[in-house]
PAMAR-986552 format. One record per residue (C-alpha): residue in one letter; y, x, z. Coordinates in pm, 1 decimal, padded with zeros to 6 digits. Each point is the difference from the previous one (the first is absolute). Layout:
% residues N
rodren_py_px_pz
a_Y_X_Z
...
This chain:
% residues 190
rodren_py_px_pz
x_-02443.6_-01961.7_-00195.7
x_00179.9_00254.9_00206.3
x_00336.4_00138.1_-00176.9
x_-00045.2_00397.1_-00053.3
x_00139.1_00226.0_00280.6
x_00384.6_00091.3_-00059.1
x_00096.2_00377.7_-00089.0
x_00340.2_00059.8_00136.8
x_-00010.1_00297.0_-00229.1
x_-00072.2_-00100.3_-00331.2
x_00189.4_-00340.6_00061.9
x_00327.0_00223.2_00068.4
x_-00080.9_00262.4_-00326.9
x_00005.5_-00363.5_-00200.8
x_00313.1_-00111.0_00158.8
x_00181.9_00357.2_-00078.7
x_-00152.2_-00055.9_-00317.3
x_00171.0_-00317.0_-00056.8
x_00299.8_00072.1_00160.8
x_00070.5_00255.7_-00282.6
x_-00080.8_-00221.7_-00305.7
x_00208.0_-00278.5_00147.0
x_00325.7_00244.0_00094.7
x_-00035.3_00276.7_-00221.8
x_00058.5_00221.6_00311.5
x_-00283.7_00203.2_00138.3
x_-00087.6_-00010.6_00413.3
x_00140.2_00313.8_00006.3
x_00313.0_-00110.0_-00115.4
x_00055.6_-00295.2_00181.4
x_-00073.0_00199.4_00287.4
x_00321.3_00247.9_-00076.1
x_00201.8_-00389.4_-00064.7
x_-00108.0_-00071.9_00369.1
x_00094.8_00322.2_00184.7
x_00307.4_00066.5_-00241.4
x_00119.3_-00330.0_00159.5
x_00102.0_00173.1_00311.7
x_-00165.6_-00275.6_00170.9
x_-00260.6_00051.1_00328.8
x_-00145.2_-00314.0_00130.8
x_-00271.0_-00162.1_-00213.6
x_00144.9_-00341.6_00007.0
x_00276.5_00128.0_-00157.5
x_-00123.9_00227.7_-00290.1
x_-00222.3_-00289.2_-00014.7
x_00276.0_-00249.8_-00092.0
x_00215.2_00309.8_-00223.3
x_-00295.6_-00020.7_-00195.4
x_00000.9_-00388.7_-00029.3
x_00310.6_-00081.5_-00047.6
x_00161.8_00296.3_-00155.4
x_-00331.0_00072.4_-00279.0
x_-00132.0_-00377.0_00021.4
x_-00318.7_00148.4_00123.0
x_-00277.5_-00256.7_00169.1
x_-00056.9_00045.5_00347.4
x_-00377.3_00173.3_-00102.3
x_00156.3_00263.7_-00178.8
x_00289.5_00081.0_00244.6
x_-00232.7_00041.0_00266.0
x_-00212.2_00219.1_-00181.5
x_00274.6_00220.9_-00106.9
x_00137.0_-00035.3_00407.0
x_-00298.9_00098.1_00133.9
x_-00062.7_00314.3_-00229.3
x_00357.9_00116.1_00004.0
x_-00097.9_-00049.8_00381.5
x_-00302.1_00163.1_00018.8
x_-00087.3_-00267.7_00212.8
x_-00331.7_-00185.9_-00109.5
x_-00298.4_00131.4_-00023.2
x_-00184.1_00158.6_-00317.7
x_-00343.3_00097.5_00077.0
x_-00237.4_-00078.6_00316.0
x_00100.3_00327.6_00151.4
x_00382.8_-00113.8_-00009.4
x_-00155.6_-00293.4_00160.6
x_-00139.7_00102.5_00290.0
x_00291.8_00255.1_00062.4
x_00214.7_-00254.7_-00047.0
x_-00175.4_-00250.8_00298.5
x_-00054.9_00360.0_00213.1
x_00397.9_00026.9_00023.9
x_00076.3_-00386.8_00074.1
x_-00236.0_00110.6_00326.6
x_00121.6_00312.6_00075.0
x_00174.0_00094.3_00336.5
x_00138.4_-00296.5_00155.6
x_-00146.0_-00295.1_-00180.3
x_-00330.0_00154.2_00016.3
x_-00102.9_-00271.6_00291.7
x_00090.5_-00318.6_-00253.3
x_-00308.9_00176.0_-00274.5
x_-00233.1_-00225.9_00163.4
x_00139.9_-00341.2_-00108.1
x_00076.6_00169.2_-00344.4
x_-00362.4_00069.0_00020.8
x_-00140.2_-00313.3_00136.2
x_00232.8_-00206.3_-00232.5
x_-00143.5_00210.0_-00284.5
x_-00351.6_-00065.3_00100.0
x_00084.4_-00466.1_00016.2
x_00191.0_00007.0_-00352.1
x_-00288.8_00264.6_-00157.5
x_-00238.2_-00316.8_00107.2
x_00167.5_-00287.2_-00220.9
x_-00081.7_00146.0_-00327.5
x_-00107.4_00301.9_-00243.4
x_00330.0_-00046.0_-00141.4
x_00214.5_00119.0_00267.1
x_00161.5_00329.5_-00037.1
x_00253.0_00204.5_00206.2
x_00263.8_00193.4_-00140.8
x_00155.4_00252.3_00240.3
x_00414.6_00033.7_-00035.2
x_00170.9_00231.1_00213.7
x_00069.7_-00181.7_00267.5
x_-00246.7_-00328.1_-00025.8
x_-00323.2_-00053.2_-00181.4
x_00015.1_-00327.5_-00240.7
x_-00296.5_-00209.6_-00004.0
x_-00061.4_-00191.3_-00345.1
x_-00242.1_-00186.1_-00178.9
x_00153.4_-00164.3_-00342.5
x_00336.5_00105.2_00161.9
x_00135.9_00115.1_00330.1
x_-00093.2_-00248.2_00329.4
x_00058.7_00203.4_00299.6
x_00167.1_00323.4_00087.9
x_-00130.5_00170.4_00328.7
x_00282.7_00277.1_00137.7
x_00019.1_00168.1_00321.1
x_00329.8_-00047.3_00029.1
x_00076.5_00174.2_00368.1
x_-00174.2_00146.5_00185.0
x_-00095.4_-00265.0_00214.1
x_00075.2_-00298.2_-00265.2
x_-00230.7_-00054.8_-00291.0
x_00045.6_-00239.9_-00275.8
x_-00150.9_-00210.5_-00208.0
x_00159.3_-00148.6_-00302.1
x_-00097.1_-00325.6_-00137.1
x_00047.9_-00140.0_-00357.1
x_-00013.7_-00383.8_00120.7
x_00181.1_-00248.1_-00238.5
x_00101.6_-00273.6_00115.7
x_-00101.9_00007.2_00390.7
x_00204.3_-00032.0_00242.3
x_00068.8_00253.6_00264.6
x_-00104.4_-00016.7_00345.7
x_00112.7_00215.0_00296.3
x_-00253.8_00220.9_-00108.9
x_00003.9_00000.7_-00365.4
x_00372.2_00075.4_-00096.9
x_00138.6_-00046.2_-00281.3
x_00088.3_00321.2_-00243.0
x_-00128.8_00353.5_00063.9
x_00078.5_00363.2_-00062.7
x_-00143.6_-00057.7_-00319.3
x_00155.0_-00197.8_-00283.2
x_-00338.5_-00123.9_-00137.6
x_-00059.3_-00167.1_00299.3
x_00107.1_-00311.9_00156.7
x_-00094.1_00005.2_00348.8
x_-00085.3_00254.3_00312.0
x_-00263.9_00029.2_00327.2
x_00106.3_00253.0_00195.8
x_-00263.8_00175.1_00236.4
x_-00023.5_00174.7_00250.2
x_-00356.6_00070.7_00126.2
x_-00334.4_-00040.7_-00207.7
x_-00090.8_-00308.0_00203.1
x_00292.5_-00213.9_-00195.3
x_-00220.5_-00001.9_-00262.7
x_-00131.8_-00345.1_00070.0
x_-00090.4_-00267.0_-00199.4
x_00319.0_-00148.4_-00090.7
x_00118.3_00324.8_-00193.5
x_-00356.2_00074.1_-00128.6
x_00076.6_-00386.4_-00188.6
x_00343.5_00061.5_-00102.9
x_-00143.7_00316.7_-00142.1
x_-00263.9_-00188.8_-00184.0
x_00222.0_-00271.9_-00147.3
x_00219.3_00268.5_-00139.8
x_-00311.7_00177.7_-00164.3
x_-00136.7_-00337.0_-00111.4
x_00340.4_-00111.9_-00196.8
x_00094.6_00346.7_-00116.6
């Protein structure tokens, strides 16, 4: 039996939800915490709220991202937020984002992108890949690999602290088997 379809919405109501019975503090309010910090970078509101409110990483990066303004909400906020990772100069790296998009759809019903600012997330029961144009001639693709070991083409680490290990690209025709299976291994133990 297939496992329903994920909604990103209603999952993040619930998790507001339950981030005010467990604290006490409403969104709203943990929001005003986060900006009143006088911090910028999201790593580092992100630990404030850890560290300084015992917070677990889900609900700091909740509160980051909406003090941010920087995940998306609704489908519109979606595709506005993919339209500006292309615009102007990265616009030539859309069709790897695209082409990626169109392998990873293939491995399941349960795969769903979540467009940030600056990357789009891929998950499935949690976060395997992260796919960012990160120059404009330099497009990455973040891996969440345990335990393998890096190669001269899979490095280790990434721009993103939920994943372990990075392909960088260039040109759509990188996309060759080899990444396609490190792709698939992180979707299969994720």
């Amino acid at each position: 039996m297939m496992p329903a379809p994920r909604d990103p919405a209603a999952e993040t109501a619930n998790m507001i939800a339950n981030l005010e019975k467990s604290t006490g503090k409403t969104i709203d309010q943990w929001v005003a915490i986060a900006k009143g910090s006088g911090l910028q970078k999201h790593g580092e509101m992100l630990k404030f709220l850890q560290t300084e409110h015992g917070l677990s990483y889900g609900y700091a990066n909740l509160i980051v991202h909406t003090a941010n303004s920087s995940a998306a909400a609704t489908t519109d906020d979606r595709d506005s937020l993919i339209e500006a990772q292309y615009a102007g100069g990265k616009a030539a790296l859309r069709p790897i984002y695209d082409q990626l998009a169109d392998i990873i759809r293939g491995f399941g019903d349960d795969v769903e992108f979540v467009p940030m600012k600056a990357y789009v997330s891929v998950r499935r029961n949690k976060q395997f890949a992260c796919l960012q144009p990160a120059t404009k001639s330099r497009f990455d693709v973040g891996l969440k690999l345990k335990g393998v070991q890096p190669t001269e083409r899979l490095t280790e680490g990434g721009f993103n602290g939920m994943v372990s290990h990075l392909v960088k690209l260039t040109d759509s025709a990188q996309i060759d088997d080899e990444l396609i299976a490190w792709l698939k291994q992180a979707y299969e133990t994720n």
